[in-house]
VODO-589234 format. One record per residue (C-alpha): residue number from 1; y, z, x. Coordinates in nm, 3 decimals. Layout:
% VODO-589234
+-----+---------+---------+---------+
!  nr !      c2 !      c3 !      c1 !
+-----+---------+---------+---------+
! NUM !       Y !       Z !       X !
...
+-----+---------+---------+---------+
This chain:
% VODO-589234
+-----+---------+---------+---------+
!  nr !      c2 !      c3 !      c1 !
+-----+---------+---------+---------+
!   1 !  -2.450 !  -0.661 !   2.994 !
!   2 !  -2.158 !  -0.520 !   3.103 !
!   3 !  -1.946 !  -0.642 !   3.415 !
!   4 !  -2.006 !  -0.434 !   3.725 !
!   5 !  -1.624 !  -0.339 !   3.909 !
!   6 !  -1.536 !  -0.486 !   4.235 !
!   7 !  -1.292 !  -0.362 !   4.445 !
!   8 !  -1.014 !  -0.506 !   4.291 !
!   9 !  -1.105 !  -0.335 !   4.026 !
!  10 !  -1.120 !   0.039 !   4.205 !
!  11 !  -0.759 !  -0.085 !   4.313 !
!  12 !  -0.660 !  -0.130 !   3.962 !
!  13 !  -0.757 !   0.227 !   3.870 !
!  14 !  -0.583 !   0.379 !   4.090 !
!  15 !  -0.259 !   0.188 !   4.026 !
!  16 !  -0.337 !   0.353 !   3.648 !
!  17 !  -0.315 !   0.734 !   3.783 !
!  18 !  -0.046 !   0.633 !   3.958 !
!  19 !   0.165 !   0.497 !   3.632 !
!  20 !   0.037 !   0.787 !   3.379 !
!  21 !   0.288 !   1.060 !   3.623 !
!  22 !   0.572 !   0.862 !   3.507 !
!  23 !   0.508 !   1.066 !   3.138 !
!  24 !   0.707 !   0.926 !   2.835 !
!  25 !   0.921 !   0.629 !   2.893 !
!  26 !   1.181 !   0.482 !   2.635 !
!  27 !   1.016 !   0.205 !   2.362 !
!  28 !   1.199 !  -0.174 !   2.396 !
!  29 !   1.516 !  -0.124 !   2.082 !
!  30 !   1.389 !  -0.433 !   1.932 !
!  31 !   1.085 !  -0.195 !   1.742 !
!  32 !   1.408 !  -0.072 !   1.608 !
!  33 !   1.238 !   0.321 !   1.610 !
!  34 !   1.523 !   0.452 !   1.758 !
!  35 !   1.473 !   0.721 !   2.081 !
!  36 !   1.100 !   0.640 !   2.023 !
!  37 !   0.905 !   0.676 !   2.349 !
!  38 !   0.496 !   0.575 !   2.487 !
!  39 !   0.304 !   0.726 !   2.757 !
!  40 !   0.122 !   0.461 !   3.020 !
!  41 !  -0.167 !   0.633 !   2.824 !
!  42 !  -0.121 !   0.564 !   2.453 !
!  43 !  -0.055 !   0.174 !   2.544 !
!  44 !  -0.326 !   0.156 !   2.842 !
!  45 !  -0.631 !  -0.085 !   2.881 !
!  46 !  -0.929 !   0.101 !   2.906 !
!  47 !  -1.151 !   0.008 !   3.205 !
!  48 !  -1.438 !  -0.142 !   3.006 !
!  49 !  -1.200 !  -0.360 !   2.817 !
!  50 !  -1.000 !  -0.444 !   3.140 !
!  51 !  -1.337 !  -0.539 !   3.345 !
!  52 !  -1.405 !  -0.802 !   3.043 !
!  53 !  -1.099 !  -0.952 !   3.049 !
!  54 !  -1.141 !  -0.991 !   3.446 !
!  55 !  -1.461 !  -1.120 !   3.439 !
!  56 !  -1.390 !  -1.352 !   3.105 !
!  57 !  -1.068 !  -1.529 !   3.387 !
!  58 !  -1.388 !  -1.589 !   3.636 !
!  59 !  -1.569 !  -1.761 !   3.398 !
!  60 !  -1.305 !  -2.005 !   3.187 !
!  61 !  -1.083 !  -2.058 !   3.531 !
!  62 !  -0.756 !  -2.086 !   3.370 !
!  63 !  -0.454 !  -2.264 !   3.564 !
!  64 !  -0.184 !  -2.110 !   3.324 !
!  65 !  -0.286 !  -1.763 !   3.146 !
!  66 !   0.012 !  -1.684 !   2.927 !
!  67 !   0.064 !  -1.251 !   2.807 !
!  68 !   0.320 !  -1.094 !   2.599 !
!  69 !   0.417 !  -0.775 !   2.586 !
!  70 !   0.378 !  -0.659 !   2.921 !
!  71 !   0.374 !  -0.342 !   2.890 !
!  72 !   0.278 !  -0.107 !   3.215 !
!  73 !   0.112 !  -0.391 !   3.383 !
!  74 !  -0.242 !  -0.206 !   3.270 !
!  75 !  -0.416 !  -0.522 !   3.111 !
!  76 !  -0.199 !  -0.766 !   3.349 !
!  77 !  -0.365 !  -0.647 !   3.644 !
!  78 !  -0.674 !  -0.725 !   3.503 !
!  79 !  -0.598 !  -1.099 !   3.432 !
!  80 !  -0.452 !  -1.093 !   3.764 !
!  81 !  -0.793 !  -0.968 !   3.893 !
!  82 !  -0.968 !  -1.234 !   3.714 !
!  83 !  -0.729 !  -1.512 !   3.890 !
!  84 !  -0.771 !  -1.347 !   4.255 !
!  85 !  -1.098 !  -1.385 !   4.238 !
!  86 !  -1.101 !  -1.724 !   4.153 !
!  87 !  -0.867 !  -1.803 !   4.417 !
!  88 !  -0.659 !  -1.991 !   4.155 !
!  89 !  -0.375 !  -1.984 !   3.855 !
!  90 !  -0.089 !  -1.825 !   3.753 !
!  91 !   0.004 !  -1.547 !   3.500 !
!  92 !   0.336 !  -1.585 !   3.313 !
!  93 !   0.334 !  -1.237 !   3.150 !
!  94 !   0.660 !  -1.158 !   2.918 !
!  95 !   0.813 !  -0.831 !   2.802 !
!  96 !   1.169 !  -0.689 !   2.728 !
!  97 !   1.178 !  -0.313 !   2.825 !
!  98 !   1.373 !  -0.356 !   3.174 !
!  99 !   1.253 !   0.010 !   3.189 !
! 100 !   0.874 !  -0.107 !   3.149 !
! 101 !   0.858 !  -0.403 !   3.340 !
! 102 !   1.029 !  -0.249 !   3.652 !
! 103 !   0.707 !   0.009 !   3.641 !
! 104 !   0.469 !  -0.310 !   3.515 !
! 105 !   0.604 !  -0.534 !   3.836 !
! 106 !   0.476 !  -0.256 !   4.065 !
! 107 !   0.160 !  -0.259 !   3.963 !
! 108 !   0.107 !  -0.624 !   3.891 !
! 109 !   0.245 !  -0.678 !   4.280 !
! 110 !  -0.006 !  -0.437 !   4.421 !
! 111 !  -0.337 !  -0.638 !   4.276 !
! 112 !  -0.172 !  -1.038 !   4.344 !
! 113 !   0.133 !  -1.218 !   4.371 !
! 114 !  -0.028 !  -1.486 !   4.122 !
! 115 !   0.244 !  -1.394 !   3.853 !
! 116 !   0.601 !  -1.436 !   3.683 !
! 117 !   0.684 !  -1.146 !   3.527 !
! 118 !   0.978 !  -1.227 !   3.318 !
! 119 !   1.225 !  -0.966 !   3.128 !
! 120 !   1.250 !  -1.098 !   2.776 !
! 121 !   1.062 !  -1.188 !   2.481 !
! 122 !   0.798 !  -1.489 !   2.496 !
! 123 !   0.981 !  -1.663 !   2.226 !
! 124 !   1.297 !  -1.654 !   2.414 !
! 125 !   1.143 !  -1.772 !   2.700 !
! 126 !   0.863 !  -1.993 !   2.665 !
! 127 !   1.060 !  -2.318 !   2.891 !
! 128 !   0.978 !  -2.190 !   3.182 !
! 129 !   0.621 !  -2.254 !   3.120 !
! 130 !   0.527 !  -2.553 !   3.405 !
! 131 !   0.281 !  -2.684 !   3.156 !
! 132 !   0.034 !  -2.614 !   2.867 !
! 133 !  -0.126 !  -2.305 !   2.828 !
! 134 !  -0.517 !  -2.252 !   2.934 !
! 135 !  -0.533 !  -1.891 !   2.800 !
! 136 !  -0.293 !  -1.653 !   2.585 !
! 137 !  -0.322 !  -1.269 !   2.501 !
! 138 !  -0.097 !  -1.195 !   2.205 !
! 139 !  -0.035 !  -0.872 !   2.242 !
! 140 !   0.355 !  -0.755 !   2.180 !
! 141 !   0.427 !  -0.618 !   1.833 !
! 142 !   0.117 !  -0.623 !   1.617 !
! 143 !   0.288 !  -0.696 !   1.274 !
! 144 !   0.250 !  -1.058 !   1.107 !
! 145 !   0.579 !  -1.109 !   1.088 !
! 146 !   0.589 !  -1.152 !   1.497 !
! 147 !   0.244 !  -1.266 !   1.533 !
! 148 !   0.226 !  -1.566 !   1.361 !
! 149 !   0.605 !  -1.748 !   1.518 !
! 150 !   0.382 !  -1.657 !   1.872 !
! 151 !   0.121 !  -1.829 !   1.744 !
! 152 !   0.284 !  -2.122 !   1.612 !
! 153 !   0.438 !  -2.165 !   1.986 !
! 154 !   0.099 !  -2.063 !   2.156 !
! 155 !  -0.108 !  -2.343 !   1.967 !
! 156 !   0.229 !  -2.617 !   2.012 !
! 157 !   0.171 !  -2.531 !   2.378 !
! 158 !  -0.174 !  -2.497 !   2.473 !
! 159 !  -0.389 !  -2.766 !   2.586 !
! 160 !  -0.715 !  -2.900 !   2.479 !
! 161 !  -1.004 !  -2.633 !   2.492 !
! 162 !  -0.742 !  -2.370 !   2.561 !
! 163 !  -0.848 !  -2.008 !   2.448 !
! 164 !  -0.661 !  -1.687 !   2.285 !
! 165 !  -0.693 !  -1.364 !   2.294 !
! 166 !  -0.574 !  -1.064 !   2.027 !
! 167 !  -0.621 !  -0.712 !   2.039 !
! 168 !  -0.785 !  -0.620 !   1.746 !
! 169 !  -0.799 !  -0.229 !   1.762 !
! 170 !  -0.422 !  -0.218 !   1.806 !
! 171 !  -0.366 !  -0.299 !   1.415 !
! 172 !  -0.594 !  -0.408 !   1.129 !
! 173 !  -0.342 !  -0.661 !   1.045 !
! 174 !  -0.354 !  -0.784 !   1.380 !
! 175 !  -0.688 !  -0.832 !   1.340 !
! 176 !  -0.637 !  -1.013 !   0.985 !
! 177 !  -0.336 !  -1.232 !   1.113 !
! 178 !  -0.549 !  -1.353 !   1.374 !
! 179 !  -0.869 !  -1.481 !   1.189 !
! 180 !  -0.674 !  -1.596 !   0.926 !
! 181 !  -0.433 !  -1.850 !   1.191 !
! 182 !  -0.817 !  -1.938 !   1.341 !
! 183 !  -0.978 !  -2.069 !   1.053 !
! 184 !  -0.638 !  -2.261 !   0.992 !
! 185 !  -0.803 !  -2.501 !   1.303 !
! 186 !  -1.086 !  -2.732 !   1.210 !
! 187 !  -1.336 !  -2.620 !   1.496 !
! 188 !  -1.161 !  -2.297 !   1.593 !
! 189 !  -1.438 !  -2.091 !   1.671 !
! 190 !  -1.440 !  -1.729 !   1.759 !
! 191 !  -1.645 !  -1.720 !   2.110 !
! 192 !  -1.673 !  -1.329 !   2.164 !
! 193 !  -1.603 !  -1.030 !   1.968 !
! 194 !  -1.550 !  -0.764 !   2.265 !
! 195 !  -1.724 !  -0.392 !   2.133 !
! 196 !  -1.420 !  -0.283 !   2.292 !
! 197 !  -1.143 !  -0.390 !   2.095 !
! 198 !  -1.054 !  -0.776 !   2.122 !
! 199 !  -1.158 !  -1.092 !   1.989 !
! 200 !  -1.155 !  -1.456 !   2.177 !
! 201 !  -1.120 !  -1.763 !   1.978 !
! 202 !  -1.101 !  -2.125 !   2.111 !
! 203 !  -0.946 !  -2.462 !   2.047 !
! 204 !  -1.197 !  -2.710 !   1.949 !
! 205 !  -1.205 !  -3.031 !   2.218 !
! 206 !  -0.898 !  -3.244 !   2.150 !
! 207 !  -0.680 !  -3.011 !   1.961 !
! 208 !  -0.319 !  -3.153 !   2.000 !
! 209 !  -0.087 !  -2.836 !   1.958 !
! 210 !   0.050 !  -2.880 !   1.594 !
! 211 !   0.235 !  -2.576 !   1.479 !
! 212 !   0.027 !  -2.451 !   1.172 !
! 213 !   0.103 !  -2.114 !   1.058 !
! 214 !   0.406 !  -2.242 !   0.879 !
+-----+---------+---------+---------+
């Protein structure tokens, strides 16, 4: 069944026609691609993905939901959403395009204030976390060579019964990297595979953070 929207929700699209005016916008240097540029639209979350993630916040509660990359704010204001409802938590969402996150803090600051938007990489910045993680979407450069050091900090930092998220339409090694760093964890189990593009895998009870992709 899919989630019906709420008026948070409505709020959220809107904030999206807003951002796709703004037309091309300059990629972070670090994909090293040069004068390379995205559109709000080819990086977006689609509303039926974005309503998941919302309605997947209501139901595990999370205290501290971790995100990297950033982005336009699209998928942020959905875990935002998802936090407003519940009348608790906190977002820490990471990326390193000044020129992005200017346009992402905008929109994020129009749905909640529930959020830290910081302007850097999650690797670079992962101390000013105030504690261990409850929920993390990996979704910043979709290689393995990036994914798995984020993972290796995500699972050092989460606590018991935390939860992850990947998109797995962005890249079919995104997709690999990530099943293959789950079944790493005795009793990882993959909870949900979204029709829409992403894939949820817990912790099992008791899982103490060791670094494991190494």
């Amino acid at each position: 069944m899919r989630p019906d929207p709420k008026p948070i929700h409505e709020k959220i699209a809107e904030r999206a026609k807003i951002t796709t005016k703004v037309g091309d916008q300059p990629l972070w240097e670090g994909y090293g691609q040069g004068a390379a540029t995205r559109t709000p639209d080819q990086v977006k979350t689609q509303p039926e993905m974005g309503l998941a993630y919302s309605q997947l916040i209501e139901q595990i509660r999370p205290a501290v939901v971790v995100e990297f990359g950033t982005a336009f704010g699209m998928s942020g204001m959905y875990w935002l959403a998802g936090l407003e409802l519940n009348g608790s938590g906190h977002l820490y969402t990471f990326d390193p395009n000044q020129v992005w996150a200017d346009l992402a803090r905008e929109n994020l600051s129009a749905i909640s204030d529930r959020f830290t938007l910081t302007i850097g990489t999650f690797e670079d910045n992962v101390g000013i976390l105030p504690g261990p993680i409850d929920f993390a979407f990996i979704d910043a450069i979709h290689t393995s060579d990036f994914v798995k050091p984020q993972f290796d900090i995500v699972a050092s930092r989460s606590g018991p019964g935390a939860s992850w998220c990947s998109t797995t339409s962005a890249s079919p090694e995104t997709c690999v990297t990530a099943g293959m760093l789950s079944r790493s964890i005795p009793g990882c189990v993959r909870r949900r595979c979204s029709a829409v593009g992403s894939a949820l895998w817990s912790w099992p009870e008791g899982f103490a953070g060791k670094v494991l992709s190494r």
